[in-house]
C-alpha positions as CSV (number, residue, x, y, z in Angstrom):
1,X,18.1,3.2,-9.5
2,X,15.4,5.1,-7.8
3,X,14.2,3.9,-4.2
4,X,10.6,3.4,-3.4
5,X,8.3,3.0,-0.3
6,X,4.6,0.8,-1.6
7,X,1.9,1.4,0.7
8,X,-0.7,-0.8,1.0
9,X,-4.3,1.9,1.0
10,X,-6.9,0.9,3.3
11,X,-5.2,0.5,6.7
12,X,-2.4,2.1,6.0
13,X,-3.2,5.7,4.0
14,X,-6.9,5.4,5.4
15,X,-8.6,3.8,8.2
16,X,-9.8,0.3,7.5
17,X,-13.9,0.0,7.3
18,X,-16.1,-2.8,7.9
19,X,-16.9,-4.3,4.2
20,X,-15.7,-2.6,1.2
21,X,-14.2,1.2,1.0
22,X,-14.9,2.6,-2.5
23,X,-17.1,6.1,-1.6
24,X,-15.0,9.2,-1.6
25,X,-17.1,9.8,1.6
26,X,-16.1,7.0,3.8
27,X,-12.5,7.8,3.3
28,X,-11.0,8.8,6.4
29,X,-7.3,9.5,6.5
30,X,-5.3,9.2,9.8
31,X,-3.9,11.6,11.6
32,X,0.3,12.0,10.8
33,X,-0.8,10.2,7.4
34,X,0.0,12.9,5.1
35,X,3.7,14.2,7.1
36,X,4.4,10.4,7.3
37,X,4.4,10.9,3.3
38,X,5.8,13.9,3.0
39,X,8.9,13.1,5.2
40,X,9.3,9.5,3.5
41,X,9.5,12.2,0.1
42,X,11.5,14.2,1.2
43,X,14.2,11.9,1.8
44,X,13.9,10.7,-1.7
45,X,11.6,7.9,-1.7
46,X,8.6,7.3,-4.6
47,X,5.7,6.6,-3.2
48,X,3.7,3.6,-4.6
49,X,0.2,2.2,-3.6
50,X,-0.4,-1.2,-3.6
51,X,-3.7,-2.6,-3.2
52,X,-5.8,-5.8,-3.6
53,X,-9.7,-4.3,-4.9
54,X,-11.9,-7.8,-4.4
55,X,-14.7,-6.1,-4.4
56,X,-14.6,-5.4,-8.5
57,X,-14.8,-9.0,-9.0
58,X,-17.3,-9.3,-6.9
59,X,-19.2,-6.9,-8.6
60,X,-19.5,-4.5,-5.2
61,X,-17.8,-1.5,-7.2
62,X,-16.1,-0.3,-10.5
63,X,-12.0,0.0,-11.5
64,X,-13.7,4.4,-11.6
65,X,-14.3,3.9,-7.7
66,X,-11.0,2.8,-7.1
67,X,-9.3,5.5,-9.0
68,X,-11.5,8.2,-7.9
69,X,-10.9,7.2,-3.9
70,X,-7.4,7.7,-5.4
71,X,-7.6,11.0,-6.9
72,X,-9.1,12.0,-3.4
73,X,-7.2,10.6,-1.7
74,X,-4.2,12.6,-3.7
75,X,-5.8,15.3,-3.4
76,X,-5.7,15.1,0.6
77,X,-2.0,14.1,0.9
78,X,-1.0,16.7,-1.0
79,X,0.0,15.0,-4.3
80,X,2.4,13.3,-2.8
81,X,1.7,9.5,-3.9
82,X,3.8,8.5,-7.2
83,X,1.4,5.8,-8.7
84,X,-1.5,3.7,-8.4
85,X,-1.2,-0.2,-8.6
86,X,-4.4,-2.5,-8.2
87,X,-5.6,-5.9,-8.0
88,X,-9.1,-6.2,-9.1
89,X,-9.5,-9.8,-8.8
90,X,-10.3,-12.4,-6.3
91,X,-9.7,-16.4,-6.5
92,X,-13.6,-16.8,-5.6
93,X,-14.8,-15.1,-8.3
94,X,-12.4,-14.8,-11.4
95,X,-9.1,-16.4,-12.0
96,X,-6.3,-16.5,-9.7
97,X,-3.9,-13.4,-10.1
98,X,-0.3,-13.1,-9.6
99,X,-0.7,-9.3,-9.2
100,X,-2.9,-10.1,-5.7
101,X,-1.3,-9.8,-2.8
102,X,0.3,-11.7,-1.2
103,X,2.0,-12.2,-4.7
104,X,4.2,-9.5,-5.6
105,X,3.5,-8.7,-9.6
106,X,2.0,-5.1,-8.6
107,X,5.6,-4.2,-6.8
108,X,7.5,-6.4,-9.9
109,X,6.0,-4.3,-12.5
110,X,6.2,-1.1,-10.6
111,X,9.6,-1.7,-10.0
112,X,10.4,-2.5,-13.5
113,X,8.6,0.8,-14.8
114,X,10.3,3.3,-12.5
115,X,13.6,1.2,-12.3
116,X,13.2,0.4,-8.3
117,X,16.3,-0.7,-6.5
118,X,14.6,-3.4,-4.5
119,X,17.5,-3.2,-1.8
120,X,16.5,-0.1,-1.0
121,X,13.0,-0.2,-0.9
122,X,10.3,-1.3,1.5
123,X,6.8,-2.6,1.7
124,X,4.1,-0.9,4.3
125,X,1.2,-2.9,4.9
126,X,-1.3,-4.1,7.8
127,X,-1.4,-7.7,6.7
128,X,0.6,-10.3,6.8
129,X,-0.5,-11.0,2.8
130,X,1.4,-7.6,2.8
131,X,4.6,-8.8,4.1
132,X,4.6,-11.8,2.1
133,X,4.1,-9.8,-1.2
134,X,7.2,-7.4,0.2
135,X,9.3,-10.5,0.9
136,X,8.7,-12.0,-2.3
137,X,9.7,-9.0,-4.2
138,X,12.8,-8.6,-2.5
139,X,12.5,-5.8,-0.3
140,X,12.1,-4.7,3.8
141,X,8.9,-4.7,5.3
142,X,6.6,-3.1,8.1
143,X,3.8,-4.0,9.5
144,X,1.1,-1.6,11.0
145,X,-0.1,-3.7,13.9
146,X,-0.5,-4.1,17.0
147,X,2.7,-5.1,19.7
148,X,1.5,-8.3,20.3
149,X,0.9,-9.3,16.4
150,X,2.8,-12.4,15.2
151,X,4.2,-11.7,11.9
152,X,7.6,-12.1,9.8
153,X,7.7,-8.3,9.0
154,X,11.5,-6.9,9.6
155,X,9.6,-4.3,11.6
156,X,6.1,-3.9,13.5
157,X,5.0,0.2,14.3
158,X,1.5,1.4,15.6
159,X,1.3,3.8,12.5
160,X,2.4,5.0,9.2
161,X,4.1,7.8,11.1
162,X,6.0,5.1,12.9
163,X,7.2,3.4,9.9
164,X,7.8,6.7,8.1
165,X,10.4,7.6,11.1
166,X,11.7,3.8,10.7
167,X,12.4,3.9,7.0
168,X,14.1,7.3,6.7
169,X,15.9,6.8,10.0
């Protein structure tokens, strides 16, 4: 069974904007973001985003904008990410979704198509909704936050470089 890190995007692969990030143009990827990923790859992990997209359902953006932030995002890191997994839809404005965070179908079905050894795999996320999708699905999770942040995340870093040193470690 393979071994996987999911990373949650906006926050966490790019800085988090006021509102809604789904223009190429407003993506702005951290500084250590892309040898964060390449370390966590080179010590054998997939790389898996997981993100909740509200903003389809509320008819903000298309599923295209998404993908294309992706692709770009791809691009910029190098190739590095393994797959794409999204949540268009939000409990305001369609019907409630087990694949939105902080339920874990995006990591169940991810890990079911790539044959992902849980036990060995981790969740990175800046939310708590993040943490709870990680725990649910069975594997370890950190938490981009600040020091003080409450939250039940096994570990709590300042970056995705951080937690890239933390899970390879």
């Amino acid at each position: 069974m393979k071994k996987c890190v999911f990373l949650d995007r906006d926050g966490v692969l790019n800085q988090d904007t006021e509102g809604y990030l789904f223009r190429t143009e407003d993506l702005i990827i951290p500084e250590g973001t892309v040898e964060a990923l390449r370390q966590m790859k080179e010590a054998g992990y997939m790389l898996i985003v997981i993100t909740n997209q509200a903003g389809i359902a509320k008819g903000l953006y298309k599923k295209e904008d998404v993908v294309k932030c992706h692709e770009f995002l791809q691009e910029k890191c190098g190739n590095l990410l393994d797959d794409l997994y999204f949540c268009p839809h939000h409990p305001d404005y369609t019907s409630n979704s087990l694949l939105r965070k902080p339920d874990s179908l995006m990591l169940e079905k991810a890990m079911a198509k790539y044959a992902i050894d849980p036990a060995q795999s981790w969740m990175i996320g800046d939310r708590e909704r993040d943490v709870q999708a990680g725990h649910k699905a069975g594997v370890r999770t950190i938490r981009i936050a600040q020091e003080e942040t409450p939250s039940k995340a096994e570990w709590l870093t300042s970056s995705l470089w951080e937690a890239s040193s933390v899970v390879v470690a």
